[in-house]
C-alpha positions in Angstrom: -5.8 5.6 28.4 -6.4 4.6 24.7 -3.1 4.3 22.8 -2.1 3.1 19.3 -0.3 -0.2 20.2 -3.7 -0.6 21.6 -6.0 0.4 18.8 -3.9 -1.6 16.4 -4.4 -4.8 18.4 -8.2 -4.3 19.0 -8.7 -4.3 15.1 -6.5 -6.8 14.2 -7.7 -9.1 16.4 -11.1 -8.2 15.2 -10.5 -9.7 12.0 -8.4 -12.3 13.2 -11.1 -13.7 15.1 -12.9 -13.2 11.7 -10.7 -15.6 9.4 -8.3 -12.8 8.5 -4.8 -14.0 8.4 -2.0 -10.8 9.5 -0.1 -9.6 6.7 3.7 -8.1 6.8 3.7 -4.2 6.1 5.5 -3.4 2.8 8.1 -0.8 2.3 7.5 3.0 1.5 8.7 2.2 -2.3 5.7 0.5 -4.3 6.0 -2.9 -5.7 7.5 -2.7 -9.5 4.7 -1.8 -11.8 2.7 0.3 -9.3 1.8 3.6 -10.9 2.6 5.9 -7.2 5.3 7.6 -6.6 5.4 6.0 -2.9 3.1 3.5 -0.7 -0.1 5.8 -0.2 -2.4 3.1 1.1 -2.4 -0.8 2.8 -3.4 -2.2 -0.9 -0.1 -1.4 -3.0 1.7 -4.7 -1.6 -1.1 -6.8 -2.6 -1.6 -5.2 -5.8 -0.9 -8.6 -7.6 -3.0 -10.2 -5.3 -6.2 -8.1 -5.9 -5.5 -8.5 -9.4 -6.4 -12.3 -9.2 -2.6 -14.1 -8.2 -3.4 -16.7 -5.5 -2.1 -15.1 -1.9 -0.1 -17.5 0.0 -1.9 -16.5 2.8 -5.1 -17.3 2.0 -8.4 -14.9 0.9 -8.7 -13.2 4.2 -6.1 -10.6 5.1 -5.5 -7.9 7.6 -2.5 -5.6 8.6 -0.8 -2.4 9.3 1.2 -0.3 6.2 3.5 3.0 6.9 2.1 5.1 4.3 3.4 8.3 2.8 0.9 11.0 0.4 3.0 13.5 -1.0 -0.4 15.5 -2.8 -1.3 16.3 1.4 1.9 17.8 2.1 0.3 21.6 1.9 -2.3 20.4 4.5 0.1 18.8 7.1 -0.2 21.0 9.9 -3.7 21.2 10.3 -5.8 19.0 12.4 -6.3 15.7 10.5 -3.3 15.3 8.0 -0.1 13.7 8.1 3.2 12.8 6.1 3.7 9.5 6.8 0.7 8.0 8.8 0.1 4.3 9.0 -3.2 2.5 7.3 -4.7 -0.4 9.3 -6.9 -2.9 6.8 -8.8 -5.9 5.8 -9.0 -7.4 2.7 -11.0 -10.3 0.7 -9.3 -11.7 -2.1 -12.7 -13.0 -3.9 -14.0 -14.3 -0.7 -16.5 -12.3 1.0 -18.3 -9.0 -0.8 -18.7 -5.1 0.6 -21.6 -6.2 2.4 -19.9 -8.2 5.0 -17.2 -5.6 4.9 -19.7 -2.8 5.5 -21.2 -4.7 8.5 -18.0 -5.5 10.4 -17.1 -2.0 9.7 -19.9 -0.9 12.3 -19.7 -3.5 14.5 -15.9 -2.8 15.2 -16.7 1.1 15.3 -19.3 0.6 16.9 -19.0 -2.4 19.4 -15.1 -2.6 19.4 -14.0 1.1 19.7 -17.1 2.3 21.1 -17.8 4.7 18.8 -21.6 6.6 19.2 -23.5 5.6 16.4 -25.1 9.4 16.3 -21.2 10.6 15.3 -21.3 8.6 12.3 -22.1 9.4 8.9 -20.9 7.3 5.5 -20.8 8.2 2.0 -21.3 5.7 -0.9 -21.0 6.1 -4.8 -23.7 7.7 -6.3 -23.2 6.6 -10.0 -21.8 7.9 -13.2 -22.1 7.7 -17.2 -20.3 4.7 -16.9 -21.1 2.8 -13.5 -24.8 2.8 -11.6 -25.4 3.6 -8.1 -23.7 1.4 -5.6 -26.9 -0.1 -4.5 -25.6 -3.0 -2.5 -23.8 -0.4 0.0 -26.2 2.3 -0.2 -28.7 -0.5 1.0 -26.5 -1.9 3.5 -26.1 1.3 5.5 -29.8 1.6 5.7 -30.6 -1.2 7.1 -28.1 0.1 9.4 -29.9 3.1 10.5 -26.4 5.0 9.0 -27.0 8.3 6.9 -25.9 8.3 3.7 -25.2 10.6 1.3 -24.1 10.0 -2.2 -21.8 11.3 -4.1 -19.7 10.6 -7.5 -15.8 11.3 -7.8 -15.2 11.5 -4.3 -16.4 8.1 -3.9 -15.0 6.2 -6.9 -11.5 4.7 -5.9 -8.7 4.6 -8.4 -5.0 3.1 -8.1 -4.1 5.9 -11.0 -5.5 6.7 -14.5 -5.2 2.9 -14.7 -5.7 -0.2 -12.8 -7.3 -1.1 -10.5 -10.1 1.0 -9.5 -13.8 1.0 -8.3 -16.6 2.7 -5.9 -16.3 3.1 -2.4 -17.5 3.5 0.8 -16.2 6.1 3.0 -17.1 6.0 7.0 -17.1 9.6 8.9 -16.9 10.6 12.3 -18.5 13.9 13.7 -15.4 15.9 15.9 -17.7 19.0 16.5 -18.8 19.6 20.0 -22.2 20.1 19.2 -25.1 17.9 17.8 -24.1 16.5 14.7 -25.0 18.8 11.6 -25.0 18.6 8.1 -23.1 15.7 5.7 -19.7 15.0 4.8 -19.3 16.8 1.9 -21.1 19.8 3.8 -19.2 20.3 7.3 -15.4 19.8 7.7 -16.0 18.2 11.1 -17.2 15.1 9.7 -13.9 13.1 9.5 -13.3 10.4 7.1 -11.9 7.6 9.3 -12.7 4.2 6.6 -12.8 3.9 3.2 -14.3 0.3 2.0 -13.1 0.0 -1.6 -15.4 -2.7 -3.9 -12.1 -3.3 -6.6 -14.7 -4.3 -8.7 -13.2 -3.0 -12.5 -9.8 -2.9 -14.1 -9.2 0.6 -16.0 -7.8 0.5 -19.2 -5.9 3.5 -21.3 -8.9 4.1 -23.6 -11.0 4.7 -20.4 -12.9 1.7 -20.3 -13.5 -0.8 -17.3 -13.4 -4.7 -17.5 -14.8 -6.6 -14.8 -12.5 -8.3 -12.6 -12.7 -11.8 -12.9 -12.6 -11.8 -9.0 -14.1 -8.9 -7.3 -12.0 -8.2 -4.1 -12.3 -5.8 -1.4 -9.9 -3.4 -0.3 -10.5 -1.3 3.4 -8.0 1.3 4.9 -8.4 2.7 8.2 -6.3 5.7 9.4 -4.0 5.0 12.4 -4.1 8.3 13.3 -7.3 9.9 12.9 -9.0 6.8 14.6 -6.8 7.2 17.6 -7.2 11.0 17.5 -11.3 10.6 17.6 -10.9 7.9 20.7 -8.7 10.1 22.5 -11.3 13.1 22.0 -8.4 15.5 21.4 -8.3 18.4 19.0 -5.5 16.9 16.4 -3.8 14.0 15.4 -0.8 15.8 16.8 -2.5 15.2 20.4 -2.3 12.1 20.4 0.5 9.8 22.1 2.8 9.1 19.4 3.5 12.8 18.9 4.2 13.3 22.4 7.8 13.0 22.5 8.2 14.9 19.7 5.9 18.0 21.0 7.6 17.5 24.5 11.1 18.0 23.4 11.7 19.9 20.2 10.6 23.5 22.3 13.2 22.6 24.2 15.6 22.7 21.7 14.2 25.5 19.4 12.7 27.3 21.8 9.8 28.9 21.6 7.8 27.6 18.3 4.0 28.7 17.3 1.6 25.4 16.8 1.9 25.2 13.2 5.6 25.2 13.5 6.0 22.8 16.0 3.4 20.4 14.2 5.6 20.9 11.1 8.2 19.7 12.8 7.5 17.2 14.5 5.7 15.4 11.5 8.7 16.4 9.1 11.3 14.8 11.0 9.2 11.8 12.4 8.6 11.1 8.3 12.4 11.5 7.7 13.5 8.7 10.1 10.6 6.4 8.4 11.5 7.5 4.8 15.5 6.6 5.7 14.6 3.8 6.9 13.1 2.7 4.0 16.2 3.2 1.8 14.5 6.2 -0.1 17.7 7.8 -1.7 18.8 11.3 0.0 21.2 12.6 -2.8 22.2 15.7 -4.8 22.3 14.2 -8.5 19.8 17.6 -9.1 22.5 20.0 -7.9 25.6 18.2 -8.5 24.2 16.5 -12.2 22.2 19.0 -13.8 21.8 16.7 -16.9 21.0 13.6 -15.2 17.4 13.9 -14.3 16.4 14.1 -10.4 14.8 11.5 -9.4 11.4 12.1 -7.6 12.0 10.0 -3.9 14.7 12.1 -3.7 13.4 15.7 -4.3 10.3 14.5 -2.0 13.1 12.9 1.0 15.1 16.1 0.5 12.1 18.2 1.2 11.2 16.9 4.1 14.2 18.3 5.7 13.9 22.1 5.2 10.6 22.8 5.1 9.1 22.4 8.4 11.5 24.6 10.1 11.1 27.4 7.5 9.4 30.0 9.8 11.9 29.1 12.8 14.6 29.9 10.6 13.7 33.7 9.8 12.5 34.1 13.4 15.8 32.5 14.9 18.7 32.6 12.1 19.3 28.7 12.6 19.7 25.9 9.7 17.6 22.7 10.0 20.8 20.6 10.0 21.4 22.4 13.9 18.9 20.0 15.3 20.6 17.7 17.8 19.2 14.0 16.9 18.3 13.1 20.8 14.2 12.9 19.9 12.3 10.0 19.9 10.5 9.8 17.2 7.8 7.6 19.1 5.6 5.0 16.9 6.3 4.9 13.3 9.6 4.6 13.2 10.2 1.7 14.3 10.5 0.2 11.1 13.2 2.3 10.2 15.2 1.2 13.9 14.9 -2.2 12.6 17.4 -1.1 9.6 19.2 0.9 11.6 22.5 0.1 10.1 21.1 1.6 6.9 20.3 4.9 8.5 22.8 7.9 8.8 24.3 7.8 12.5 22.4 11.0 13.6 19.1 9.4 12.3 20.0 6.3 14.3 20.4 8.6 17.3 16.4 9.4 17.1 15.3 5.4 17.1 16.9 4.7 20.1 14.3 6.8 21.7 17.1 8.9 23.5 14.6 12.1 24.9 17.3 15.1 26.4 16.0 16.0 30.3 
């Protein structure tokens, strides 16, 4: 049976056995600096790095980073998106170009995971006013035998509306039952699994790019969606991690519809992760109407209602009623590490306590 702890060591020790040296996840909270609101991808810790500082570790990095993307949260529910999720990538701080990223790309997919080569499709940058073609990939992939299709703002990576930024190569894998049809852009059962990022061009205010002095190359993988396409199951909410959580919260709601129970159970698995990253929890918006709320906290607070909003009219109960005896399974175990920063009933959910 394919599990996460299991994906996450077959591709780190694919780039390990490639030079890549393993790289502590960061926190939730962006470095100083950083334009996000939170950690949306593996590449905000090393920020600095990909700008041109020196990396202790070396040019060749790999690791795992506990991301949160607060512009999906309408979409969480559905078959492919998530609240917090965690990013598995590679990196080459001016070492080796997107061409030897592209190529160990398919070879792990391919040769690693065992992925059918007839399920996957990629995407590269198609060129703009300001930027040709990217060539290099685009002729990578064919050599490949990969289909490609081209396309402009969906494959142009930015870090905000300035930074670091550059084009990009995204990886798709077909989840249809049938014979592969159509592209990327075309059929929503293509699903983006890996996007190879050439951080190529620093973007200034004005609007125009400077060429890094080091080129680097940023890749994020999603956790996930990876696992969900091994395991051949319909969502990401299939998978193992969410087990637990889909296992026990019926019992303690009762009866819940699949979009509810999804809600859920990615709401509260996010809120042990986001606690456990010290993201404030306060009422400064209710309490302090002239002192400004601050955004972590309207986005923490948020995850605590909403997912049980349909529950509540069908059941008359408050979200606050939920006894903290779930496990939250994989991606919280960051937050059990701090668990002395946590509020006791969040505790209660790291210590994987599941009622019978």
């Amino acid at each position: 049976m394919i599990t996460t702890d299991h994906t996450v060591r077959t591709f780190l020790d694919f780039f390990h056995e490639r030079g890549h040296r393993l790289t502590p996840g960061g926190s939730l909270i962006p470095p100083p600096g950083d334009p996000v609101l939170f950690t949306t991808s593996g590449m905000h810790p090393l920020t600095p790095y990909l700008m041109g500082r020196p990396h202790p570790l070396g040019g060749r990095l790999t690791g795992l980073q506990r991301c949160l993307r607060t512009t999906d949260l309408e979409e969480v529910g559905d078959d492919t998106h998530l609240t917090v999720f965690e990013m598995l990538g590679s990196w080459s701080l001016g070492d080796y170009g997107g061409q030897q990223s592209l190529r160990w790309g398919w070879e792990l997919l391919r040769d690693g995971f065992g992925i059918d080569p007839g399920r996957i499709h990629v995407t590269v940058f198609g060129g703009d006013e300001q930027v040709e073609p990217d060539h290099e990939s685009w002729r990578t992939w064919e050599e490949l035998g990969v289909p490609v299709e081209p396309t402009t703002e969906e494959n142009w990576w930015s870090n905000g509306p300035t930074g670091l930024c550059g084009p990009d190569s995204e990886i798709f894998v077909w989840t249809g039952d049938e014979t592969p049809r159509g592209t990327p852009t075309s059929d929503s059962r293509w699903v983006e699994v890996w996007n190879h990022v050439m951080m190529r061009y620093l973007r200034h205010p004005d609007g125009s790019l400077q060429p890094l002095r080091r080129p680097g190359i940023d890749t994020g993988l999603g956790l996930e969606r990876l696992v969900r396409i091994l395991r051949n199951t319909r969502s990401v909410f299939d998978i193992d991690v969410f087990q637990p959580w889909l296992n026990t919260l019926p019992r303690i709601w009762g009866p819940l519809d699949e979009r509810s129970l999804r809600l859920l159970s990615d709401h509260l698995r996010s809120s042990v992760v986001v606690l456990g990253d010290r993201v404030p929890v306060g009422s400064r918006s209710r309490t302090a109407p002239r002192d400004p709320p601050h955004p972590d906290d309207a986005v923490a607070r948020r995850l605590d209602p909403h997912p049980v909003r349909p529950t509540d009219r069908a059941r008359g109960t408050h979200p606050r009623a939920f006894p903290a005896t779930c496990s939250p399974g994989r991606g919280s175990h960051h937050a059990a590490r701090r668990g002395t920063h946590i509020p006791s009933a969040t505790r209660a959910w790291t210590k994987g306590t599941v009622p019978q």
